[in-house]
C-alpha angles and dihedrals in degrees: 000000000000121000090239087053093052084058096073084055083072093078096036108116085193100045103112095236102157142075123220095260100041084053096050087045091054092046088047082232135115121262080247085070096056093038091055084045095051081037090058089047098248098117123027103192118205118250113231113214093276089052102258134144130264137182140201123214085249095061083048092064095036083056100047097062092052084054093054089054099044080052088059097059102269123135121253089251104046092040089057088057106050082052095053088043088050087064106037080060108048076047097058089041086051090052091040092047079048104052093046084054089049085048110040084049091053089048088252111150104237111206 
C-alpha cells in the first residue's frame, strides 16, 4: 500500500489503529478489562500478523460504555449486555425511521 493511501484510513471508524495498551491507556482501564469484554463477545479486536491485538475507534467507544457501566457498580457481563442491547435497539429504531420513510413515500399510511 502506498503511504497516500494509508491517509484515508485517518477518518475510518473501523480501521484497527490501536494496540492493546494504548487502548487501555485511552479508556483509563487495564488490558484485563479489554480482554473480559472480548471474552463476553462485545468487542471482537483484530489480530495483527504477530497476534496482537488491535482496536478501532468504534470498539473504543463501544468499550468505554461498558466501562461507564462497569463505573457505576455493574457487573462486566451484564454491562456487556446492556451494551449489546443498547445497540440492537438504536438498530431496530434506524430500520423502523426508515421504513416509515419507505411507506409514507410510497402513500402508504403509516399507523
Amino acid at each position: 500500500m502506498a503511504a497516500d493511501d494509508s491517509y484515508g484510513r485517518l477518518d475510518d471508524d473501523t480501521y484497527p489503529a490501536y494496540t492493546m495498551g494504548r487502548a487501555a491507556d485511552m479508556l483509563g482501564t487495564t488490558q484485563g478489562f479489554l480482554r473480559a469484554i472480548g471474552d463476553a463477545r462485545l468487542i471482537t479486536p483484530l489480530r495483527s500478523a504477530g497476534g496482537h491485538r488491535r482496536y478501532s475507534r468504534h470498539q473504543l467507544r463501544i468499550a468505554a460504555r461498558a466501562r461507564e457501566l462497569v463505573d457505576r457498580g455493574i457487573p462486566i457481563e451484564a454491562a456487556c449486555r446492556i451494551v449489546i442491547l443498547e445497540d440492537q435497539l438504536e438498530e431496530a429504531q434506524r430500520s423502523n425511521a426508515e421504513f416509515r420513510r419507505t411507506a409514507e413515500a410510497a402513500g402508504s399510511p403509516v399507523a
